[in-house]
KOLGUGU-64082 format. One record per residue (C-alpha): residue in three letters; x, y, z. Coordinates in steps of 0.001 Angstrom, whole numbers. Layout:
<nodes>
+------+---------+---------+---------+
| resn |       u |       v |       w |
+------+---------+---------+---------+
|  ALA |       X |       Y |       Z |
...
+------+---------+---------+---------+
</nodes>
This chain:
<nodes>
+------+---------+---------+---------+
| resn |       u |       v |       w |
+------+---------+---------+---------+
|  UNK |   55424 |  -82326 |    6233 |
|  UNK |   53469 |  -80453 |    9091 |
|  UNK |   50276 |  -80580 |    7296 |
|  UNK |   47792 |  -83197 |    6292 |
|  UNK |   47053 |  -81040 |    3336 |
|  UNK |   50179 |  -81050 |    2084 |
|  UNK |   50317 |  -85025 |    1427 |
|  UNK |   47542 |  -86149 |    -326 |
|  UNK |   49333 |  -84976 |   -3748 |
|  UNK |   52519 |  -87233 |   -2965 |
|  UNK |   52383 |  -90456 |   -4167 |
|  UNK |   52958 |  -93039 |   -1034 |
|  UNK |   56766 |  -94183 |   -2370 |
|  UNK |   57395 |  -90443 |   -2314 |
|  UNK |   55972 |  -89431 |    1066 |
|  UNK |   58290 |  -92445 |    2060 |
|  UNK |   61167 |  -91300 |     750 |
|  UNK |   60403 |  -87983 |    1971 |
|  UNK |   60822 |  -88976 |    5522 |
|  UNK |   63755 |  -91816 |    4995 |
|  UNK |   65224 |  -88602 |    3636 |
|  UNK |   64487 |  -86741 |    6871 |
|  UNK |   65751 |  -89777 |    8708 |
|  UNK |   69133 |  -90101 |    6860 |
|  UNK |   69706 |  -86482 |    7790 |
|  UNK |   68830 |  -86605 |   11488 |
|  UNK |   71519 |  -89410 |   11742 |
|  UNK |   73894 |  -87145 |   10813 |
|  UNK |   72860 |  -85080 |   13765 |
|  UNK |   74752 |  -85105 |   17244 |
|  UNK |   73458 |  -86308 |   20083 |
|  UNK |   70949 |  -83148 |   21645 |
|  UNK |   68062 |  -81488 |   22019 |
|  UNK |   68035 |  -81055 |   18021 |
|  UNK |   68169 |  -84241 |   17363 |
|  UNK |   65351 |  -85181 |   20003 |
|  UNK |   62898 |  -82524 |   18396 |
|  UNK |   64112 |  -83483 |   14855 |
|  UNK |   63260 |  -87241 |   15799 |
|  UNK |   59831 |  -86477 |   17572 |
|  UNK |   59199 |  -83934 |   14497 |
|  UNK |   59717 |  -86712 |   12346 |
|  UNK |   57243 |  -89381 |   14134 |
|  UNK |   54475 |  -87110 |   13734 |
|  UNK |   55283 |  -86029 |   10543 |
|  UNK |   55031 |  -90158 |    9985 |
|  UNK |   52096 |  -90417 |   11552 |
|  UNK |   50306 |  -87811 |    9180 |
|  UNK |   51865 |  -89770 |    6663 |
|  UNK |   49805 |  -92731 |    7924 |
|  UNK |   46953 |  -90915 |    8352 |
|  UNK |   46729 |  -90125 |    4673 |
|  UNK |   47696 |  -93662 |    3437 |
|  UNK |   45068 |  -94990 |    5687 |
|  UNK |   42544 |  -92655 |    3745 |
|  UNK |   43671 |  -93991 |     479 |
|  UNK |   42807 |  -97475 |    1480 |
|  UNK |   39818 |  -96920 |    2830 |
|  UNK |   38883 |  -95231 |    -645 |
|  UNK |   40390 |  -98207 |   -2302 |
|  UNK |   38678 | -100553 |    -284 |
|  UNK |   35173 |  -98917 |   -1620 |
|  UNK |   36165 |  -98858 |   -5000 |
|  UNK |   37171 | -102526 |   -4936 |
|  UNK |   33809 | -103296 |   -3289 |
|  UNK |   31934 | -101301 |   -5996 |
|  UNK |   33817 | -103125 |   -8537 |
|  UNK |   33089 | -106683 |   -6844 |
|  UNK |   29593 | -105567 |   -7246 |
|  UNK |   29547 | -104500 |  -10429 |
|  UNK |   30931 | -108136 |  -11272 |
|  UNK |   28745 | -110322 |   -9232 |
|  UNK |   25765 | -108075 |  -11310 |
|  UNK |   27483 | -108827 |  -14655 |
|  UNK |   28013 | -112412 |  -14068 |
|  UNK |   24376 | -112938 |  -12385 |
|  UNK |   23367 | -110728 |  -15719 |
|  UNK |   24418 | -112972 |  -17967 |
|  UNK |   23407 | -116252 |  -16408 |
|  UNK |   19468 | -115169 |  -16733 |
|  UNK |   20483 | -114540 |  -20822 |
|  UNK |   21708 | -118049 |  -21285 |
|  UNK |   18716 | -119133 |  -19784 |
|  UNK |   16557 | -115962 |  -21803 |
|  UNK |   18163 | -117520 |  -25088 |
|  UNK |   16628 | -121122 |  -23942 |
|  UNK |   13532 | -119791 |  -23533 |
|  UNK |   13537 | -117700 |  -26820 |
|  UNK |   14179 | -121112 |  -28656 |
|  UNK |   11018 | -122545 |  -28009 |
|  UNK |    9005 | -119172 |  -29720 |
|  UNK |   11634 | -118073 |  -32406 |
|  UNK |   13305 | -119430 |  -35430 |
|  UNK |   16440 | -118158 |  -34560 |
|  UNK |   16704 | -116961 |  -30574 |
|  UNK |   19831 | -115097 |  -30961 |
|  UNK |   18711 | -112636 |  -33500 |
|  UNK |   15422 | -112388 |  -31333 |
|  UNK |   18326 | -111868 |  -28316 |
|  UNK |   19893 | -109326 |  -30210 |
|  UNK |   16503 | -107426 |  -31204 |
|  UNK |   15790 | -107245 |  -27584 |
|  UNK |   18943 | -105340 |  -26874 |
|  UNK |   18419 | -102698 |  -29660 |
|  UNK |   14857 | -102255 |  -27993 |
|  UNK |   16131 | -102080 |  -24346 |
|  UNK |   18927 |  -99626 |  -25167 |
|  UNK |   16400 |  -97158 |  -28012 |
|  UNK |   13366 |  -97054 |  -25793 |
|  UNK |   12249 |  -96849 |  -21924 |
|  UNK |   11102 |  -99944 |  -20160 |
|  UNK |    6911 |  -98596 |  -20304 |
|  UNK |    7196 |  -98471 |  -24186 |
|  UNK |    9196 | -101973 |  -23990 |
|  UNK |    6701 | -103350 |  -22066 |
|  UNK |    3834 | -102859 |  -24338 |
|  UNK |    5947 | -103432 |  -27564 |
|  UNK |    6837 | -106935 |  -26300 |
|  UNK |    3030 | -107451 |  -26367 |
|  UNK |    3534 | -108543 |  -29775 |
|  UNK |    5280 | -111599 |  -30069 |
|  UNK |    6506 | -111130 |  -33910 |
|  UNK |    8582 | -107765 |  -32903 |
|  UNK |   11450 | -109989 |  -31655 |
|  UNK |   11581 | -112001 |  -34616 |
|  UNK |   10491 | -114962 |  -37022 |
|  UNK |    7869 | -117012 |  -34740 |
|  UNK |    8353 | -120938 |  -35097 |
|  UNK |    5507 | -121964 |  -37370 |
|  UNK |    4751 | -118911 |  -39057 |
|  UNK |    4637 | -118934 |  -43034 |
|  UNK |    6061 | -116456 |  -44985 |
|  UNK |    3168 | -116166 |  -46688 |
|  UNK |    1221 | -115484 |  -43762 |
|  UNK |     340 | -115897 |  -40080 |
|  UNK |    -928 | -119731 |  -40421 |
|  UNK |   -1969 | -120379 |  -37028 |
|  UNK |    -494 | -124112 |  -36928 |
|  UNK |     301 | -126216 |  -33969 |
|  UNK |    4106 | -125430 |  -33949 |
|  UNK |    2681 | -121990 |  -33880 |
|  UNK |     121 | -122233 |  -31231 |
|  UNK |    3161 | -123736 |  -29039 |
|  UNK |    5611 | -121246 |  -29698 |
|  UNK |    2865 | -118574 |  -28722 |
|  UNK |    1806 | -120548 |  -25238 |
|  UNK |    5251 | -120566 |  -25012 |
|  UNK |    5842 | -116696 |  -25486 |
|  UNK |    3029 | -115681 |  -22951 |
|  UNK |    3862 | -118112 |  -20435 |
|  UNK |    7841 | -117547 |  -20371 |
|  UNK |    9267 | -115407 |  -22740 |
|  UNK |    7182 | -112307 |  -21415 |
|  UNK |    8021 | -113444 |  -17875 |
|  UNK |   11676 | -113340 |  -18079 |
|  UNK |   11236 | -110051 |  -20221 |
|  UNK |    9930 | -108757 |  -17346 |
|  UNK |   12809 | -109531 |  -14900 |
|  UNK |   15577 | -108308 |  -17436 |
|  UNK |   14094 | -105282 |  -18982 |
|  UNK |   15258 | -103027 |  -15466 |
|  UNK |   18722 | -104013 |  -15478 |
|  UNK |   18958 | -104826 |  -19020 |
|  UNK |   20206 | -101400 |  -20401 |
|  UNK |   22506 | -101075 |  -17342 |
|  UNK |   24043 | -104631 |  -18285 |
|  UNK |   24568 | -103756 |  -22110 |
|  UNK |   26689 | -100692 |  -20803 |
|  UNK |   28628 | -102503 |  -18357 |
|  UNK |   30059 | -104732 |  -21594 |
|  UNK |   32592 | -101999 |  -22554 |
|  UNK |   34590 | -102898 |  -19526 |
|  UNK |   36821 | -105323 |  -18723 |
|  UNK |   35545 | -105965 |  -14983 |
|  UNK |   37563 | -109030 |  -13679 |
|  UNK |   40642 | -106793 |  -14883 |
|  UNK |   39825 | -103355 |  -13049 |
|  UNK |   39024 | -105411 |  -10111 |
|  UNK |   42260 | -107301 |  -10281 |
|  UNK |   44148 | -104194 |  -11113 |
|  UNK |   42506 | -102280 |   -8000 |
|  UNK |   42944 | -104688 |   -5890 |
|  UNK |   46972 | -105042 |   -6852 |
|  UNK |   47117 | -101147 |   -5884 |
|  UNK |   45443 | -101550 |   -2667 |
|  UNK |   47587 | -104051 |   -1221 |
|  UNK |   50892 | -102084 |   -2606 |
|  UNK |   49231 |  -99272 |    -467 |
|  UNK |   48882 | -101092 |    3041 |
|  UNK |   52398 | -102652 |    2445 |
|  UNK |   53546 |  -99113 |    2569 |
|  UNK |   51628 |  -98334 |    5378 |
|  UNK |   53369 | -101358 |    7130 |
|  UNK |   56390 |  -99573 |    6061 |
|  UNK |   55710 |  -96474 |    8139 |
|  UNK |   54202 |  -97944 |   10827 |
|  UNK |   57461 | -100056 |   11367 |
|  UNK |   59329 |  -96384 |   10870 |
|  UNK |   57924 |  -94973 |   13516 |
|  UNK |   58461 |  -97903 |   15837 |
|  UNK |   62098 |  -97487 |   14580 |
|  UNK |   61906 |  -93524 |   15444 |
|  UNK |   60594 |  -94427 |   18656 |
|  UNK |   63471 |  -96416 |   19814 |
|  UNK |   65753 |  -94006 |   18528 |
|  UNK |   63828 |  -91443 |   20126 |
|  UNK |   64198 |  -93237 |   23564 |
|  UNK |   68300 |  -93596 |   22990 |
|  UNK |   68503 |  -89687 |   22629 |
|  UNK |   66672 |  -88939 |   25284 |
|  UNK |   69112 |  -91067 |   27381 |
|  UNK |   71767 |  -88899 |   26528 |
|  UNK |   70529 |  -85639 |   26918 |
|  UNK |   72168 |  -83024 |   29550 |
|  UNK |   70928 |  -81713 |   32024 |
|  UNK |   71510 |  -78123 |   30027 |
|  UNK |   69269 |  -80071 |   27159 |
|  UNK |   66345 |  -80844 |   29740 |
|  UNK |   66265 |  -77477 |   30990 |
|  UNK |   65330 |  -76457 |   27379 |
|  UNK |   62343 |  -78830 |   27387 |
|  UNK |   59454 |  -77388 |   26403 |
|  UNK |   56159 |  -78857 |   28816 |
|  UNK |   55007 |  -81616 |   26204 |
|  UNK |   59054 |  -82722 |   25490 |
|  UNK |   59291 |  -83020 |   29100 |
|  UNK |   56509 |  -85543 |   29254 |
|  UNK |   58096 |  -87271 |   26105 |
|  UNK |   61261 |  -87812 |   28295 |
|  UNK |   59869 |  -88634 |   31690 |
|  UNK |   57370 |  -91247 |   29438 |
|  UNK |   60275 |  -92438 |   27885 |
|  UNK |   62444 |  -92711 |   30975 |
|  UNK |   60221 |  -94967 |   32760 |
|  UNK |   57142 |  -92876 |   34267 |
|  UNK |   53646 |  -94711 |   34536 |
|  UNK |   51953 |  -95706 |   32183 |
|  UNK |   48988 |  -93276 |   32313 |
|  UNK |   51202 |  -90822 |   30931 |
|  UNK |   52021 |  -92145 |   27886 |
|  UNK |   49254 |  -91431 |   25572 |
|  UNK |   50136 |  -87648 |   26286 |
|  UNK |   53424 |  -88366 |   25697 |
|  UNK |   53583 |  -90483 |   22237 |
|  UNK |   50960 |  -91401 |   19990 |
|  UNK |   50101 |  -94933 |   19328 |
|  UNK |   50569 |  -97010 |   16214 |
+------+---------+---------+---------+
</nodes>
């Protein structure tokens, strides 16, 4: 793994076991130069690794977020259409086939049309009062009108813009997808807590070999191993963020 593009296709268990792999084999190594650029190979090789988990959560983290959202909009939905059906009850007969006539409106036409169709109280249903002989215009009537203009075509108002979009979002199970996504997003920073404690593991290894390397070994050094070695042997500080990245 010497490329960033070459990860994003493994899942995160097998980019793990990918470089426990490489680890189990560089223990079987001797004590050398080898091992020391097998070792340092291998940290950076981690280190991509945790570069591309770290993109996966932060992906994850927006998708649980839109989710959430998503959610909160259903749930606030839905609280305005308990109170919608209270307020249909004091115009209509029966407010939940006058609830259910609005929906077929809001999803079969666009919210100008809507708007001028709900002009007409008797298009959602039955009015309270009304004969079925005709419109008589008695007092239950009257009321069920004052109460149409003054609330009914209020709250149509508010709903009709996020009406349609709330109808849609019924086909999915929300609280589930969120619950599922965010299951997957902690199983992805528990593996990145898995690599990160790698490398510290790599590191100390890293810091054994280079105890133990000859003085034939060191003169093999290429410029950047040398400041690994000198880093890891004790040289200030200011030299070790050219010598190994941090976690």
């Amino acid at each position: 793994m010497n490329d960033e593009s070459d990860s994003p296709s493994q899942t995160s268990e097998e980019l793990i076991e990918t470089l426990l792999s490489t680890q189990r084999n560089i223990a079987q190594m001797p004590m050398g130069i080898e091992r020391f650029r097998a070792i340092n190979t291998l940290i950076d090789d981690t280190r991509i690794a945790l570069r591309v988990i770290d993109a996966r959560i932060g992906k994850m983290a927006q998708e649980v977020n839109a989710t959430r959202d998503e959610l909160t909009f259903v749930k606030r939905h839905r609280g305005k259409l308990q109170t919608f059906r209270n307020v249909l009850a004091g115009t209509y007969r029966n407010p939940d086939r006058a609830a259910a006539n609005f929906d077929g409106f809001v999803l079969n036409h666009d919210s100008t049309k809507l708007r001028q169709m709900m002009k007409d109280p008797d298009r959602l249903g039955i009015v309270r009062g009304s004969s079925f002989l005709g419109l008589i215009k008695n007092t239950d009537r009257r009321e069920a009108l004052d109460n149409y203009e003054r609330q009914v075509l209020k709250m149509i108002d508010s709903l009709i813009g996020d009406h349609r979009p709330y109808l849609h979002a019924l086909g999915m199970d929300w609280e589930g997808k969120l619950a599922e996504q965010t299951a997957l997003a902690a199983h992805e920073t528990e593996q990145k807590t898995i690599l990160a404690a790698l490398v510290k593991e790599m590191q100390e290894e890293l810091r054994s070999v280079a105890k133990h390397l000859t003085p034939e070994d060191i003169g093999q050094l290429r410029k950047a191993e040398h400041r690994i070695v000198d880093w890891l042997n004790g040289t200030p500080k200011a030299t070790a963020a050219e010598a190994l990245p941090e976690n």
